[in-house]
C-alpha positions as CSV (number, residue, x, y, z in Angstrom):
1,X,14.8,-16.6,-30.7
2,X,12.1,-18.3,-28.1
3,X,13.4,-16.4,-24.9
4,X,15.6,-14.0,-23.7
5,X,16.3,-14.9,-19.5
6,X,17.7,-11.7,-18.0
7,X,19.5,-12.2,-14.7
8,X,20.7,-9.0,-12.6
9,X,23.2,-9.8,-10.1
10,X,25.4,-8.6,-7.5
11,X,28.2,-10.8,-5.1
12,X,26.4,-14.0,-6.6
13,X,29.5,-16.4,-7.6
14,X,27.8,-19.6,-5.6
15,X,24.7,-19.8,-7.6
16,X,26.0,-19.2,-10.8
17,X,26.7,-22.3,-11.8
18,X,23.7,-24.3,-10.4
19,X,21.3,-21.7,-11.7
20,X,23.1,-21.6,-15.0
21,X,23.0,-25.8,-15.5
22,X,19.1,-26.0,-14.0
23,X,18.2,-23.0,-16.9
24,X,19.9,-25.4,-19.6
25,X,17.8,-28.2,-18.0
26,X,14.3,-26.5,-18.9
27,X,15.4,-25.3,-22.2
28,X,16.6,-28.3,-23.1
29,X,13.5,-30.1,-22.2
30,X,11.1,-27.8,-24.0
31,X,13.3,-27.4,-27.1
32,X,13.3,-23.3,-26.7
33,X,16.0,-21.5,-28.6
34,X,17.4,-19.0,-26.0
35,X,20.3,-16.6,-24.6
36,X,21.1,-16.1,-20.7
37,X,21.9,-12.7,-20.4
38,X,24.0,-12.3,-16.9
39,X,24.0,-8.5,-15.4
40,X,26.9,-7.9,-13.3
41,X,25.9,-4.4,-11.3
42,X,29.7,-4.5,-9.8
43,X,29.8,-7.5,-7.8
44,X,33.2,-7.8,-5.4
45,X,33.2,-11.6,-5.3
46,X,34.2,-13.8,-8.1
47,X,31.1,-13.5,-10.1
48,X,32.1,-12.0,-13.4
49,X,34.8,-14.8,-13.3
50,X,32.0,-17.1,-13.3
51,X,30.4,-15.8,-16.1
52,X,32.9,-15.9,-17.9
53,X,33.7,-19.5,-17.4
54,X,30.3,-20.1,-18.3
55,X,30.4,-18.3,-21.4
56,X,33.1,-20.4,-22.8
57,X,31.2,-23.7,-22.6
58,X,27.7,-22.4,-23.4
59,X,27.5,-19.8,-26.4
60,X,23.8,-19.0,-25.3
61,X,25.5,-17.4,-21.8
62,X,26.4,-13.4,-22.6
63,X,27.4,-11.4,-19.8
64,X,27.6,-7.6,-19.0
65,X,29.6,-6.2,-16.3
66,X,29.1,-2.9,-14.8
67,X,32.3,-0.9,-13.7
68,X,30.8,-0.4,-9.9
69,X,27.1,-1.0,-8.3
70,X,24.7,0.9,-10.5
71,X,21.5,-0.6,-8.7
72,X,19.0,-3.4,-9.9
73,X,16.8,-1.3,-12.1
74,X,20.3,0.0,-14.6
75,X,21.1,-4.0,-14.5
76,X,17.5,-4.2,-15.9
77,X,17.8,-1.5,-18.4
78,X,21.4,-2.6,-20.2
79,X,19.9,-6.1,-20.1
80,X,16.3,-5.1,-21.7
81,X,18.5,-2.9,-24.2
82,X,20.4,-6.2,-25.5
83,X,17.7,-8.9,-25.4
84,X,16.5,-10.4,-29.0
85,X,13.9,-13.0,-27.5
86,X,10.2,-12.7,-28.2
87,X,9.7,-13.3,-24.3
88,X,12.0,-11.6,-21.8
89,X,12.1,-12.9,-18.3
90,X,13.5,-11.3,-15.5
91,X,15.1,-13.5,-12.5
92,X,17.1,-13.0,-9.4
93,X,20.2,-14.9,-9.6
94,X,20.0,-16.0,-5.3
95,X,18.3,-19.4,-6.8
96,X,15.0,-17.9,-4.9
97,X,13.4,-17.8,-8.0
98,X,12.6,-21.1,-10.2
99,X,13.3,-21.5,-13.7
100,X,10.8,-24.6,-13.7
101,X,8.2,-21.6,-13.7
102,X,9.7,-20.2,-17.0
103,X,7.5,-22.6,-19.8
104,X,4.5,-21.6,-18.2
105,X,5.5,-17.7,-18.1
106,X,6.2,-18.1,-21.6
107,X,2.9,-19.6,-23.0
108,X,0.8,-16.9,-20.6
109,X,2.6,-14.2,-22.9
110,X,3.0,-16.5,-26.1
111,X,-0.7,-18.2,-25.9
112,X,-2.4,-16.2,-23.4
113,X,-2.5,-12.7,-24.8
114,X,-0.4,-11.5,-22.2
115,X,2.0,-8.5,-22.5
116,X,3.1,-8.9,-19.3
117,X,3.1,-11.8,-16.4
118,X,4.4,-11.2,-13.0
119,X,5.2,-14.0,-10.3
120,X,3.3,-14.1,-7.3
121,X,5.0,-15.4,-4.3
122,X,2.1,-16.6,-2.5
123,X,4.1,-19.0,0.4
124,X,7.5,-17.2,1.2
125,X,10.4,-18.0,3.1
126,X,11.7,-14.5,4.1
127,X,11.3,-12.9,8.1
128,X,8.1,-12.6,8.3
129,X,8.6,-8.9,10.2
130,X,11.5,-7.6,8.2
131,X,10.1,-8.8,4.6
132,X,6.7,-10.4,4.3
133,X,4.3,-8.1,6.6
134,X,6.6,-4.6,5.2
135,X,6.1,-6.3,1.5
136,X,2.2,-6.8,2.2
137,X,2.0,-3.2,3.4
138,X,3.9,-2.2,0.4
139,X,2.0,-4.0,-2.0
140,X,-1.4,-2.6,-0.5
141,X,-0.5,0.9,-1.1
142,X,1.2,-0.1,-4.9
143,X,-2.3,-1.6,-6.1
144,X,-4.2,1.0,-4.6
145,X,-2.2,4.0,-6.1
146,X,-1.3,2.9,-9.7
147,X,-4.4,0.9,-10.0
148,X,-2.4,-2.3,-11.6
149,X,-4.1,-5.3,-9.3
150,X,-0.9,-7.1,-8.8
151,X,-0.2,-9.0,-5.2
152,X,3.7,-8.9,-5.7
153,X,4.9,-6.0,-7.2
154,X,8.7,-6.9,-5.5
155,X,8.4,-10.6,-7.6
156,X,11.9,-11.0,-9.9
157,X,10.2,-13.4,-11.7
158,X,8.6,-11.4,-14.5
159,X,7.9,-12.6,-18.4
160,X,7.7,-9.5,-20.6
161,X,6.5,-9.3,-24.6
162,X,9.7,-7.9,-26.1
163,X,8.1,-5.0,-27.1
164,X,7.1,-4.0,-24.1
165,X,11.2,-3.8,-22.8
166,X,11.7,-1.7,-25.6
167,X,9.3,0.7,-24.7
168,X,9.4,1.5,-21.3
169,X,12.2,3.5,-19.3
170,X,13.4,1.8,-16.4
171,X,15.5,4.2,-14.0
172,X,15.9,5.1,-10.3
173,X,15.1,2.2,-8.4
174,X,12.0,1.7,-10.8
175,X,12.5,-1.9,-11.2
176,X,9.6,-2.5,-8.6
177,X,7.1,-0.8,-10.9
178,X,7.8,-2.0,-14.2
179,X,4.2,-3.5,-14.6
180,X,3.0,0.5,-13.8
181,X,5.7,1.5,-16.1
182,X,4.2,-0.7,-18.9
183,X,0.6,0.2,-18.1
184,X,1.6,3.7,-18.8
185,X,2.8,3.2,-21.9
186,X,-0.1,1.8,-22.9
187,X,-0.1,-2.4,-22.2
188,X,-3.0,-3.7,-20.0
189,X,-2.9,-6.9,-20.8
190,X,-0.8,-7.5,-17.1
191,X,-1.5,-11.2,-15.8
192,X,0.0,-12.9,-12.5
193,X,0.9,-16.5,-11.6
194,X,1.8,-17.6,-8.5
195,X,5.4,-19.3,-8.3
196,X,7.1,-21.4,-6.4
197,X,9.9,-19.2,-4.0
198,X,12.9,-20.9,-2.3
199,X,14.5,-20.2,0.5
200,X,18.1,-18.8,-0.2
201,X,20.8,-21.4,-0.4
202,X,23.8,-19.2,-0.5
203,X,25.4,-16.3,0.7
204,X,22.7,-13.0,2.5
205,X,20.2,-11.0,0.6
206,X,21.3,-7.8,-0.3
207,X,18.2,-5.8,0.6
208,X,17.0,-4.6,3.7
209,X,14.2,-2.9,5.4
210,X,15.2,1.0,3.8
211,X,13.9,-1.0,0.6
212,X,10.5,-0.8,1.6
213,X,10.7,3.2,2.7
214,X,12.7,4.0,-0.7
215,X,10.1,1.7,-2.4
216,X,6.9,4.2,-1.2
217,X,9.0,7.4,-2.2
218,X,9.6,6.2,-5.6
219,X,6.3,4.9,-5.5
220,X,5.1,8.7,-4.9
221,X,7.6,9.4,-7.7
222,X,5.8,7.2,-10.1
223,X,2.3,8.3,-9.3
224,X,3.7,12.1,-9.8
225,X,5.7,11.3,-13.3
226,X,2.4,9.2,-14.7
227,X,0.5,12.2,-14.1
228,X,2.4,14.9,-14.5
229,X,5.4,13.6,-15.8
230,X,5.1,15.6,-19.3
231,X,3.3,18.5,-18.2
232,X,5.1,19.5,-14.5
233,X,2.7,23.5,-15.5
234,X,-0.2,21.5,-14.9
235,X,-0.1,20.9,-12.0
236,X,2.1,23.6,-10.2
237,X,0.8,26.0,-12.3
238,X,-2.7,25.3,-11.0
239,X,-1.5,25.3,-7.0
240,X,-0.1,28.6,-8.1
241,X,-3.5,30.3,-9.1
242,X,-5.3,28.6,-6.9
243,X,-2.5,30.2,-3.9
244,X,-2.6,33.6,-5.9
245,X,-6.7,33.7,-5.5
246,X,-6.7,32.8,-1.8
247,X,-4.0,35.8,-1.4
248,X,-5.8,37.8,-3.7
249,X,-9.0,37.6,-2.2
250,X,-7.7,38.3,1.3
251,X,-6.2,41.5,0.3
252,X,-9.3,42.5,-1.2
253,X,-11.0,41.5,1.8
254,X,-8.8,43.3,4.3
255,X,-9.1,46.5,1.9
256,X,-12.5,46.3,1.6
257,X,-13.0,46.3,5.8
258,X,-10.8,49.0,6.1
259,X,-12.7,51.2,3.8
260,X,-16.2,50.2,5.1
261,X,-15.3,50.9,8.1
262,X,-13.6,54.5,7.5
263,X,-16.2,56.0,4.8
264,X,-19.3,53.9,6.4
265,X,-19.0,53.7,9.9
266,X,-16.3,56.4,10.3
267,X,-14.2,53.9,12.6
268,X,-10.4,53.9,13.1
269,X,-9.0,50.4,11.9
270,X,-5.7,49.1,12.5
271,X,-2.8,49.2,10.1
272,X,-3.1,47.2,7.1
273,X,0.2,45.1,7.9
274,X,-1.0,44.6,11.7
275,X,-4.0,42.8,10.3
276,X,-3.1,38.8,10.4
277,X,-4.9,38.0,7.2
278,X,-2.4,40.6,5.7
279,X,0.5,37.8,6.1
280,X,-1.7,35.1,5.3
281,X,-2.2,37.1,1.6
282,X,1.9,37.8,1.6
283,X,2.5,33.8,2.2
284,X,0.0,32.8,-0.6
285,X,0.8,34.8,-3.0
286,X,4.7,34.0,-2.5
287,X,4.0,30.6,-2.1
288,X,2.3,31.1,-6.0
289,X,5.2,32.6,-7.1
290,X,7.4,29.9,-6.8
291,X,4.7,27.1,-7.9
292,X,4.7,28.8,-11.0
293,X,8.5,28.9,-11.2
294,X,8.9,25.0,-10.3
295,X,6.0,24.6,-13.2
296,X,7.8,26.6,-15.6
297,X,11.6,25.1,-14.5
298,X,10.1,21.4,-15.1
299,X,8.9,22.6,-18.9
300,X,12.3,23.5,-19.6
301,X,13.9,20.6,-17.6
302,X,11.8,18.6,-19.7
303,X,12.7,19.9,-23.0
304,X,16.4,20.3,-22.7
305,X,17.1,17.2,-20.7
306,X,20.3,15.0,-21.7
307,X,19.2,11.1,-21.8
308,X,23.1,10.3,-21.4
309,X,23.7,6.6,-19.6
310,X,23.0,6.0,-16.2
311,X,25.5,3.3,-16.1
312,X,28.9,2.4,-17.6
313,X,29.7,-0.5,-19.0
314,X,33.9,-2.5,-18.1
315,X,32.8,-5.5,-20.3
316,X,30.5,-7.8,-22.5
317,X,30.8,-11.1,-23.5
318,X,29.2,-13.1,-26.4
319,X,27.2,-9.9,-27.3
């Protein structure tokens, strides 16, 4: 099979249908040999009807519903979990995204070398204050921590080698940082073209500005898990000596005046625990103590974690 076009979705019933008959218009054209895999994340509207209707006069239309609203990157992951296609791509189902772009998406990673293409939407149509400058801020601090030189990070429009789905772990609200997750697991062969991006014809779009703020956090997430991820010790464990020296070294210190002072200079000092460097030591060596315990709780986490679903699953069709 030529291509595998995953589409998450939530409260999307009005697009359906045109989305669906202008994706059978490209494939058609270019001859590809496909399946539209639809990703209901609990919609309240009539879209799973939709789907279904769908389903019934086009066999390459398979649907998964999700008993309530998992989030985007769950959607993703049962999707990426069922796709056969030797090119995966990713789309919104708001008709924002253009399925035109999809034969050039697929020779990039078929022809091109690519593991991975992202869209680029260079000209949007969003508020400029509550989507474009946020996503330019957002997209400044993506390239600059995870080192992938991508201009769109928030682009649904993605074209994936299938082995690179099957290899990476989408989770969270990861779905913005798939091309990090991929880099991590070792593809670099990440390309970008810039696509064409429509303004929405139905319905509202169902993110809003706290997208942005939850985007940095995970963002800080992903930078800590690439890192760290599989050795949490590392890194706690070395704040925890380093916090045990600074508190070790002041108690010598405040030892060592008090005894130079009694045997050398034959001075009264001040009590040990009226000395303010004396709580400085107590605070660092504390503060060690439980670095090394969140090190050594994130080992064991790590070993004895349970990879059970994030999601469940009401229904499937055609798969």
């Amino acid at each position: 099979m030529n291509l595998s076009i995953l589409i998450p979705l939530l409260n999307e019933q009005e697009s359906l249908p045109e989305l669906h008959s202008w994706i059978q218009k490209v494939m058609n054209a270019n001859n590809y040999s496909y399946e539209v895999i639809f990703v209901d994340d609990g919609s309240t509207d009539n879209s799973w009807q939709t789907i279904e209707e769908l389903s019934k006069k086009d066999a390459n239309v398979k649907g998964i519903k999700f008993l309530r609203n998992f989030g985007k990157s769950q959607a993703l992951h049962a999707g990426f979990a069922k796709a056969e296609g030797d090119v995966v791509i990713t789309m919104d189902a708001d008709l924002q995204d253009s399925p035109d772009e999809i034969p050039e998406l697929y020779n990039m990673v078929i022809n091109g070398g690519f593991d991975l293409v992202s869209g680029w939407k260079k000209k949007r149509y969003d508020h400029v204050v509550t989507k474009n400058l946020p996503s330019k801020l957002f997209n400044w601090a993506a390239r600059k921590t995870s080192g992938v030189n991508l201009n769109d990070f928030n682009c649904g429009l993605k074209a994936y080698k299938n082995m690179v789905i099957k290899n990476i772990e989408v989770s969270g609200e990861m779905h913005r940082y798939i091309p990090v997750l991929a880099k991590n697991a070792g593809f670099v062969k990440i390309g970008e073209k810039v696509v064409q991006h429509q303004a929405r014809k139905y319905g509202e779009s169902k993110f809003g500005i706290n997208r942005f703020i939850n985007g940095f956090l995970d963002l800080i997430t992903i930078w800590f898990l690439s890192r760290y991820g599989k050795r949490p010790m590392h890194l706690f464990g070395l704040l925890g000596v380093i916090m045990f020296i600074i508190g070790f070294l002041s108690t010598f210190f405040i030892i060592g005046i008090k005894l130079f002072k009694l045997f050398a200079l034959h001075k009264q000092t001040i009590l040990v625990a009226q000395n303010p460097l004396f709580y400085i030591a107590l605070t660092a060596m504390i503060i060690g103590s439980q670095l090394f315990l969140a090190g050594f709780l994130g080992e064991i986490i790590l070993r004895t974690k349970n990879n059970e679903e994030r999601y469940k699953i009401a229904t499937e069709v055609n798969l």
